[in-house]
N, C-alpha and C positions, 0 to 999 in steps of 0.2 A: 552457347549459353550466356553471352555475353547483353543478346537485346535487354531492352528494359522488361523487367518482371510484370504480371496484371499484378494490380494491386487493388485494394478499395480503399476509400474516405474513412480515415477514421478519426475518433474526439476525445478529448482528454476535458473531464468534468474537474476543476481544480478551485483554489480559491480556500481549502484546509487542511494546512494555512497556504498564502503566498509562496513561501520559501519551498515549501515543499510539492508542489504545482510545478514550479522551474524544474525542480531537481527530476523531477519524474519526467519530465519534457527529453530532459538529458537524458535519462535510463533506457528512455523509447527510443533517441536517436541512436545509442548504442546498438542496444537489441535488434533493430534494425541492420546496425552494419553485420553482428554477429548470423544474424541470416543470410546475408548476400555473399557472406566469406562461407554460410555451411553449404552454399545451394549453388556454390561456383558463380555465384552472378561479377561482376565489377561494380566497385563501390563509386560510386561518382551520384551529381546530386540531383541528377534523374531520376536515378536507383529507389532514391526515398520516396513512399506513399504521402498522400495528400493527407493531410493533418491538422485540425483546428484544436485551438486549448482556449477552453472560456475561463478566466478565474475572474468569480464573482464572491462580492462579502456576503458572504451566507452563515445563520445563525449556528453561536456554537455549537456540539455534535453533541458533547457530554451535558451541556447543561442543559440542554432539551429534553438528555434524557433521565438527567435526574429529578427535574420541575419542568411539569406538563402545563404550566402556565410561563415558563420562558418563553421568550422566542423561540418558535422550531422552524426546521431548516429545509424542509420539506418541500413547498411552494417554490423556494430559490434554485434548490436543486432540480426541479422540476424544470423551471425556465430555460435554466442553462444546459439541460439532456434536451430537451425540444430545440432549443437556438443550434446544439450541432447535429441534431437530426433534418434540421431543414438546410442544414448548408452541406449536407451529404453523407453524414458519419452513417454507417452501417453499426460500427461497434463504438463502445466507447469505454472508457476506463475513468474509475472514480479514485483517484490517490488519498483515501482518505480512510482508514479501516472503522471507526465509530460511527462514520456514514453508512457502512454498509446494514447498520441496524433501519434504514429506510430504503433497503433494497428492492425490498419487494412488493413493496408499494409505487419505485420508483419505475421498474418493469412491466408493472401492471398497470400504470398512464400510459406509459410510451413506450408500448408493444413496439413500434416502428423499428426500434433501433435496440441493437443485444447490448447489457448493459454487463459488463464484464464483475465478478465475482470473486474479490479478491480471500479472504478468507477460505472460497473453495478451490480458487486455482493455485494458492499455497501448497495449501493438505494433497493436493494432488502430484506436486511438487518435491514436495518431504518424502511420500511415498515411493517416489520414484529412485531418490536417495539413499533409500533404505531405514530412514530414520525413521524409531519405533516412541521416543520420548521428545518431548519439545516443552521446551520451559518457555511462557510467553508474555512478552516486556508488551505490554497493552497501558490504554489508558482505561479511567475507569466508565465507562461508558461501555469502552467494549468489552469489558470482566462482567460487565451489568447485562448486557447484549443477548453475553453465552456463545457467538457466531463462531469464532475460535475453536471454542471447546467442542463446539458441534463439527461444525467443519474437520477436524482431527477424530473424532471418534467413528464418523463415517469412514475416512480412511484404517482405523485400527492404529492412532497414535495415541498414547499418553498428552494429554497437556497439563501439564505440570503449572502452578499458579502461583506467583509470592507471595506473601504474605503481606497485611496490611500497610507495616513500614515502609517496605520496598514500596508498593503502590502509591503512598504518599511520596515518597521519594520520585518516582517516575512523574507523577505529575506536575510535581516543582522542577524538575530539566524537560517538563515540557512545556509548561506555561511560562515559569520564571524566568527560563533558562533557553531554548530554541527558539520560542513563541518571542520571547522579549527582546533575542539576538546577544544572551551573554551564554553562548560556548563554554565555555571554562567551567560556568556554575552546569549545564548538563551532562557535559563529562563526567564531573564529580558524581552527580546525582544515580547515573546511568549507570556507570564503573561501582561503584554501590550496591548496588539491586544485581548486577552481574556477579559481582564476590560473593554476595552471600547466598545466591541459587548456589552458585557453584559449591560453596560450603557444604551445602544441605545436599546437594545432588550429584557434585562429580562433576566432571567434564562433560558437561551436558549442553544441547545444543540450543541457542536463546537466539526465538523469532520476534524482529524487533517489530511487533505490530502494532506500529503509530508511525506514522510518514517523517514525524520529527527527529525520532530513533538513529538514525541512520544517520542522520546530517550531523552526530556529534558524537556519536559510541564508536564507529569503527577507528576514527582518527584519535581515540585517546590510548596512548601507551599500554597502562593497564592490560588494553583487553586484545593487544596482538596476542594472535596463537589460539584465541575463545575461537570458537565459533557458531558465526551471525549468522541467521538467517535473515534475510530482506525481503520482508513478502512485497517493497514498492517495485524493485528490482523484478520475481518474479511476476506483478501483475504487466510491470513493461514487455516483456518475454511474451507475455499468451496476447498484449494488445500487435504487438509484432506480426505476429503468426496469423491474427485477424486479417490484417492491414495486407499481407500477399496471401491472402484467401486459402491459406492452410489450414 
């Protein structure tokens, strides 16, 4: 069991933001060793499938979707799914969950290549967990979207929603604060909107869906012992699973 595994090509669409594009780069090369250690293969740097990551400046996610005469993100997105489809991606993953609100548009140009679905390979996820409630740290783009809520209701989960504060809150540790590269102020902000679901709801389970999320709430004191849900984490797990043709 030890030869090298088939695998295919696959592409990581990134670039919202930067930071969060690397980190997902990471998640995928984890997820990958996590297959090789469940499938008895040897981890060695054979083992890993072919991989392109485009990250291109492509227009905000939320302000396109709040002003339909912003810049939208659509046309960018599009380049960069076509750029790893002609260098071989069969799948690809978009680390960004308020992009997923140009999902199906983005599917519908470039049939060519399976464009991975992170809102549904979550809920598929949770369900599998057993989890019936999900409290969801979004940006407001993706509260505006609904992808979430939908996504979870097809599975039979509750998604639970902050309230206005908290979402302002979330936005400033995401723009102010991860976006800007001051840590400290998204912890704050993050750890916040975490205390006060949990006030309202209990020890309740909070999916951090915004790619930013991640990069600054599991490392703050506060919130050891909560638990995160990573929907970057699980879209890296199902691009895995693409990538040695499971």
């Amino acid at each position: 069991m030890n030869e090298r595994p088939p695998t295919h090509t696959v592409g990581i669409l990134a670039g919202m933001g930067p930071a969060a594009g690397v980190d997902f780069a990471r998640l995928f090369v984890a997820a990958c060793e996590d297959w090789l250690h469940a499938h008895g293969r040897t981890v060695r740097d054979q083992a890993y499938p072919a991989h392109w990551m485009a990250q291109l400046p492509i227009p905000d996610r939320t302000h396109a979707l709040a002003d339909p005469q912003a810049p939208q993100p659509l046309e960018a997105m599009l380049r960069g799914l076509e750029q790893l489809a002609g260098l071989g991606a069969r799948a690809v993953a978009m680390p960004c969950n308020t992009a997923h609100a140009w999902h199906a548009a983005l599917q519908e140009r470039a049939p060519q290549v399976e464009l991975l679905h992170m809102p549904r390979e979550t809920a598929a996820a949770l369900r599998t967990q057993g989890l019936a409630r999900v409290a969801l740290l979004a940006t407001q783009g993706s509260y505006r979207s609904g992808l979430y809520a939908q996504a979870f209701a097809e599975q039979g989960i509750e998604c639970v929603l902050p309230d206005e504060q908290a979402r302002d809150w979330l936005m400033q540790g995401i723009y102010d604060g991860v976006k800007a590269g001051r840590l400290a102020l998204a912890q704050q902000r993050f750890v916040a909107v975490g205390e006060r679901l949990r006030a309202q709801h209990g020890d309740i389970a909070l999916a951090m869906a915004c790619t930013e999320i991640p990069l600054a709430l599991p490392q703050a004191s506060a919130a050891q012992g909560w638990t995160l849900i990573d929907p970057t984490a699980i879209l890296a797990a199902a691009l895995a699973r693409r990538a040695y043709a499971a």
